[in-house]
C-alpha positions as CSV (number, residue, x, y, z in Angstrom):
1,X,0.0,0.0,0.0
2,X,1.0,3.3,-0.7
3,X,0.0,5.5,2.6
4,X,1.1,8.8,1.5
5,X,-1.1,8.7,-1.5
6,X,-3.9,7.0,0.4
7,X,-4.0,10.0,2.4
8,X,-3.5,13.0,-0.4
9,X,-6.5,10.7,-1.7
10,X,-8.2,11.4,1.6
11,X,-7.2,14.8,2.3
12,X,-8.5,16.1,-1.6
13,X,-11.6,14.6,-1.0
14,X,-14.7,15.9,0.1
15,X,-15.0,17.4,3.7
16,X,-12.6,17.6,6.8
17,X,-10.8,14.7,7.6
18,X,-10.1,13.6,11.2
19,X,-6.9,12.6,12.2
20,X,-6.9,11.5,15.9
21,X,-3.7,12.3,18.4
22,X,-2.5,9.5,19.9
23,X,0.4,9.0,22.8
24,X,0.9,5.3,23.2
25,X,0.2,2.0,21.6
26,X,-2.9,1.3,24.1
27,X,-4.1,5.0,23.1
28,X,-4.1,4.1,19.6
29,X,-5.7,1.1,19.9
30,X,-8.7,3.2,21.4
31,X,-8.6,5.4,18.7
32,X,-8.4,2.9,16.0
33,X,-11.1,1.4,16.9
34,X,-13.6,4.4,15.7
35,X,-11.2,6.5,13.3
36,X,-9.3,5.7,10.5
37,X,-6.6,8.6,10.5
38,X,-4.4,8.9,13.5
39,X,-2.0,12.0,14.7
40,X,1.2,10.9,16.3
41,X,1.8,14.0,18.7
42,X,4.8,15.1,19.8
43,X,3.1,16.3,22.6
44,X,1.4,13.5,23.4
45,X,5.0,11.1,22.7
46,X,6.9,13.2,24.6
47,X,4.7,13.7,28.0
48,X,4.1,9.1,27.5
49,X,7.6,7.7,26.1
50,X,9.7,10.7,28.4
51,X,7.4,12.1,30.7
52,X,8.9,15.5,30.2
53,X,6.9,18.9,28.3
54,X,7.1,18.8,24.6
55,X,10.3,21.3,24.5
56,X,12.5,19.4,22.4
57,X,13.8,16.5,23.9
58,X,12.2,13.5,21.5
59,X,14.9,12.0,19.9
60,X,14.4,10.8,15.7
61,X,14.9,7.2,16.7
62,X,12.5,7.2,19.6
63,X,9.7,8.6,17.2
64,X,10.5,6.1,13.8
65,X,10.5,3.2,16.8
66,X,7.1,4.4,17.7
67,X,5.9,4.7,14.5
68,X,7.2,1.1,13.3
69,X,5.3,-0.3,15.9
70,X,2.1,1.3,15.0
71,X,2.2,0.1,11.5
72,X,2.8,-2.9,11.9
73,X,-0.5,-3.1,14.7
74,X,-2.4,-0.5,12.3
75,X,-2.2,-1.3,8.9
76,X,-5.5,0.1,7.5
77,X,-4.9,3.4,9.5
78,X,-3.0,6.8,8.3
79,X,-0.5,8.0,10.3
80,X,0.8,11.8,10.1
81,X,3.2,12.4,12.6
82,X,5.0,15.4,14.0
83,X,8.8,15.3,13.5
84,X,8.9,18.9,15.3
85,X,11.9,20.9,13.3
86,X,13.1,17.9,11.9
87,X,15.2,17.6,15.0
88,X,16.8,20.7,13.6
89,X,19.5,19.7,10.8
90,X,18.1,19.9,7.6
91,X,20.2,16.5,6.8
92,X,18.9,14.8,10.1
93,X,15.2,16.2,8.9
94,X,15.7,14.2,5.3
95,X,17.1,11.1,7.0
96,X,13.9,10.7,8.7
97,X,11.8,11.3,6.9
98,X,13.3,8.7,4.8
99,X,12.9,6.6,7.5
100,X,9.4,7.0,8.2
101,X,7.8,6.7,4.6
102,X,10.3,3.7,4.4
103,X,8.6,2.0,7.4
104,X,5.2,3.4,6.3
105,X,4.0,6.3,7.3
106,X,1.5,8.4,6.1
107,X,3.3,11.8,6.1
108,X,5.2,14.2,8.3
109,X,4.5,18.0,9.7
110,X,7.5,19.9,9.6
111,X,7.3,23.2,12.0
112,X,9.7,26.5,11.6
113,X,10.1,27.0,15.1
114,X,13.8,27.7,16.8
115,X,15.1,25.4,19.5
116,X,14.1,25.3,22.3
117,X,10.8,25.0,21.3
118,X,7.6,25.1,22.5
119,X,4.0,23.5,21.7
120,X,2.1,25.8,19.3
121,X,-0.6,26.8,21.7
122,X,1.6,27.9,24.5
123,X,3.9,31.6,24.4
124,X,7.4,31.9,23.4
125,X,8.0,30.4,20.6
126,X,10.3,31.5,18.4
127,X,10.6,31.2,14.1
128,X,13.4,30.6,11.8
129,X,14.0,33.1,9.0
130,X,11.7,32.0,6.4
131,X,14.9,31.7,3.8
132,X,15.9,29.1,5.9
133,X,13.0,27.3,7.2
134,X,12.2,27.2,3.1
135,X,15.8,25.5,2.6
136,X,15.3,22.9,5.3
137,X,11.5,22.4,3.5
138,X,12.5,22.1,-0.1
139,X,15.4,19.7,1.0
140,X,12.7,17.3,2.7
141,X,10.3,17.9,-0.2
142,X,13.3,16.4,-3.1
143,X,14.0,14.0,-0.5
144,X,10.6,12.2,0.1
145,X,8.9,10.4,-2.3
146,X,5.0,10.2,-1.7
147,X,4.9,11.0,1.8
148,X,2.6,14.2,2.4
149,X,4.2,16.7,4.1
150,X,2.7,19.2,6.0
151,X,4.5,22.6,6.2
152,X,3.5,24.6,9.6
153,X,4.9,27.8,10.7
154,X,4.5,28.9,14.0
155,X,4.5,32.7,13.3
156,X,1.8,34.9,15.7
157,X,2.2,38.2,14.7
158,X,-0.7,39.0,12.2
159,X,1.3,39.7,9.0
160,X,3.6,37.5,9.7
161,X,1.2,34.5,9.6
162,X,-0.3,35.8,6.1
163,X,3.3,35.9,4.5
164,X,4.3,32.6,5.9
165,X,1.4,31.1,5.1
166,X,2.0,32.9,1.7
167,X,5.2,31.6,0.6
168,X,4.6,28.1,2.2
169,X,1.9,27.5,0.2
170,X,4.2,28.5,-3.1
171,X,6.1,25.2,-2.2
172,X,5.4,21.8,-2.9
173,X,4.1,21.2,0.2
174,X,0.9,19.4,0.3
175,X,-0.9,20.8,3.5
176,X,-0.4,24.0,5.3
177,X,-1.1,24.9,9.1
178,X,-0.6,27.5,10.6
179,X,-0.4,26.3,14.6
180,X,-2.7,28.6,16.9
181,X,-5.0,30.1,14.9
182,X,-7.3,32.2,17.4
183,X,-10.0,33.0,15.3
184,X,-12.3,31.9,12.8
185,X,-11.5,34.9,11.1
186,X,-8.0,34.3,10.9
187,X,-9.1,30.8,9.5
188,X,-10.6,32.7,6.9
189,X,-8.1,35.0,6.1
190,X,-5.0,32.1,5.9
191,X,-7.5,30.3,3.8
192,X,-7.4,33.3,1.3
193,X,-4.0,33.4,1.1
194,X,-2.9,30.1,0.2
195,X,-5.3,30.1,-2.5
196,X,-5.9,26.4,-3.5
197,X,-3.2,24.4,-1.3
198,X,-5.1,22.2,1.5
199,X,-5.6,23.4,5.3
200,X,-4.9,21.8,8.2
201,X,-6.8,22.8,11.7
202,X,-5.0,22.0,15.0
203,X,-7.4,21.8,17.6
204,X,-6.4,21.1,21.7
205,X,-7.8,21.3,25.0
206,X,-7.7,24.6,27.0
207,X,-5.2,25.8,23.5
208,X,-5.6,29.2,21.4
209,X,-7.3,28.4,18.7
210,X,-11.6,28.3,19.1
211,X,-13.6,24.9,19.3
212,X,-15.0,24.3,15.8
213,X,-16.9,21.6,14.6
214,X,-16.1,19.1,11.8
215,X,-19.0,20.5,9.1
216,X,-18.1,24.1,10.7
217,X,-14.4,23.3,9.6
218,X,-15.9,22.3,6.3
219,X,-17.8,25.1,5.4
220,X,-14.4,27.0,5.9
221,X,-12.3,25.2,3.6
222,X,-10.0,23.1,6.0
223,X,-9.6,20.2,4.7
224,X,-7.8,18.3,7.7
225,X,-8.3,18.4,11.6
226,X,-6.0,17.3,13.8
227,X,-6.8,16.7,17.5
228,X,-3.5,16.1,19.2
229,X,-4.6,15.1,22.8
230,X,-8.0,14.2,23.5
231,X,-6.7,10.7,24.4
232,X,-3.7,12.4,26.4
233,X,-5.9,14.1,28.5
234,X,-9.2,11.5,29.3
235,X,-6.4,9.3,30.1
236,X,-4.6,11.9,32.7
237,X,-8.4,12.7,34.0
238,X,-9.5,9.2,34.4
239,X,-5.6,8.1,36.0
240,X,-6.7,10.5,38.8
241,X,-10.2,9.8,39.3
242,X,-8.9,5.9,39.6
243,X,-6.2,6.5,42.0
244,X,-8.2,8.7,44.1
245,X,-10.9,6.7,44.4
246,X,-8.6,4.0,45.5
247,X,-7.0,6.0,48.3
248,X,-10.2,7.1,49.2
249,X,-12.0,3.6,49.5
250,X,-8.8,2.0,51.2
251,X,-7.6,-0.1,48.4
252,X,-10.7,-1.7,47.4
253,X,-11.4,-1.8,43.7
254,X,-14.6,-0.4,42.6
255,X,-17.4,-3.0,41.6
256,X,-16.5,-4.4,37.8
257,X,-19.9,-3.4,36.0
258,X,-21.0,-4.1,32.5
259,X,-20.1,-0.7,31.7
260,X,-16.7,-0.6,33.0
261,X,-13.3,-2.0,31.4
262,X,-11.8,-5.2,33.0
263,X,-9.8,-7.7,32.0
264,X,-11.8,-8.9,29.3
265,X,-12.4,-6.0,27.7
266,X,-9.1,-4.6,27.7
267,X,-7.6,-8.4,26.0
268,X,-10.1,-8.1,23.3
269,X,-9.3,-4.4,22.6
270,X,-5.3,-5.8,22.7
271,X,-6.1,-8.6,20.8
272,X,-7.2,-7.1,17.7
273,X,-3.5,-5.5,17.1
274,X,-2.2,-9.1,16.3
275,X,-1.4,-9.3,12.7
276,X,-3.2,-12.5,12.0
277,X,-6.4,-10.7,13.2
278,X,-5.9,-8.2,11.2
279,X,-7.9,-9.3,8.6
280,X,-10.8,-9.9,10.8
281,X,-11.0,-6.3,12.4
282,X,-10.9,-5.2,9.2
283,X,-14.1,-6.9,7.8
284,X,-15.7,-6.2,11.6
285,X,-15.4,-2.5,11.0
286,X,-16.0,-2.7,7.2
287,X,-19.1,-4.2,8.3
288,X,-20.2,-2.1,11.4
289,X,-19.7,0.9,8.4
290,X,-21.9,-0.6,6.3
């Protein structure tokens, strides 16, 4: 299969397509299970593999490891994954990403941010010249071969934005975002400016940029969402419920209930990423689509 043009099938098509961020193998098991586009986050990798702040400290063998597992568990499933600045040398950017399209997946987003960096919805980030975030682009673009690639600035100040937006859109790139957009109006305005190139909405919990709707996204011309940690962040909310509720009932277990995960449950969730049953998930959501 060829996942990069599976997904430049998906992302031209019609509508907003849903890419879900996942942390973990267990996370993106959950998500697989009702989406067939997943996000790997760098925010998300970095607070699960490192438990550290997504600042920089994800190392390019770390992420391709991550990523070879989830092919191999989700074969039906895109996978766009952050590769941050390309863990900044242009070379070291082109070496993975012929890594990652080698072990399958679906494309990359490459950010112009400076090191040490921060996640786009937070303050004090700060850009590359544009000459040379452009270099370290066009030397990923020759180097891949169908792998999308995403080109993202994180640029706040108002013209800024338009003229990065602007001349990233002039590239081969096959997506833009632009990371914490805090408007729809500014949605509507980057959308202008890149004229016919895709969109690509980052939405996360508590970020910059407003809650929108799929069919709201639509009707704005985004053609991609991304939703880097809705699993990050249930999980972190349940993890405390859990434990506090365990301290607080002495160390008794709370009554296992039909609606409640157990052991059962969780096996046949796990069981589903062996390849052999690959096959068989496949025609069980097929059919639960149909």
């Amino acid at each position: 299969m060829n996942y990069g043009d599976e997904l430049r099938r998906e992302v031209l098509s019609d509508g907003t397509t849903p890419l879900v961020g996942v942390f973990d193998m267990f996370s993106a098991s959950v998500a697989a299970k009702h989406f067939d586009g997943l996000f790997v986050s760098g925010f998300g990798f970095a607070a699960s593999y490192y438990g550290l702040p997504d600042i920089g400290f994800i190392a390019w063998p770390d992420m391709v490891g991550f990523v070879q597992r989830l092919r191999l568990a989700f074969p039906g499933r895109h996978l766009l994954v952050d590769i941050d600045d390309g863990y900044v040398d242009p070379e070291v950017a082109c070496h993975v990403v012929e890594q990652l399209e080698m072990i399958g997946a679906s494309g990359v987003i490459l950010e112009d941010q400076q090191r040490p960096r921060r996640c786009g919805h937070v303050d004090g980030k700060r850009i590359l010249p544009l000459d040379e975030y452009l270099t370290k682009l066009d030397m990923v673009l020759r180097t891949r071969r169908d792998l999308v690639v995403v080109a993202r600035t994180d640029a706040s100040e108002e013209d800024e934005v338009l003229t990065r937006a602007r001349a990233l859109a002039e590239t081969d790139a096959d997506v833009i975002l632009v990371d914490g957009v805090r408007s729809i109006d500014r949605i509507r305005q980057v959308r202008e400016v890149i004229g016919d190139k895709p969109l690509l909405f980052n939405q996360i919990a508590g970020g910059k940029s407003p809650r929108v709707s799929l069919p709201e996204l639509s009707e704005l011309g985004v053609k991609v969402a991304i939703y880097s940690t809705p699993c990050l962040f249930a999980a972190q909310t349940a993890m405390e419920e859990a434990v506090l509720g365990l301290k607080r009932d002495d160390g008794r277990l709370p009554e296992h209930t039909e609606a409640s995960v157990g052991v059962k449950e969780s096996l046949a969730l796990l069981e589903r990423n062996i390849s052999r049953n690959h096959a068989k998930a496949g025609q069980e959501l097929a059919d639960s689509l149909a």
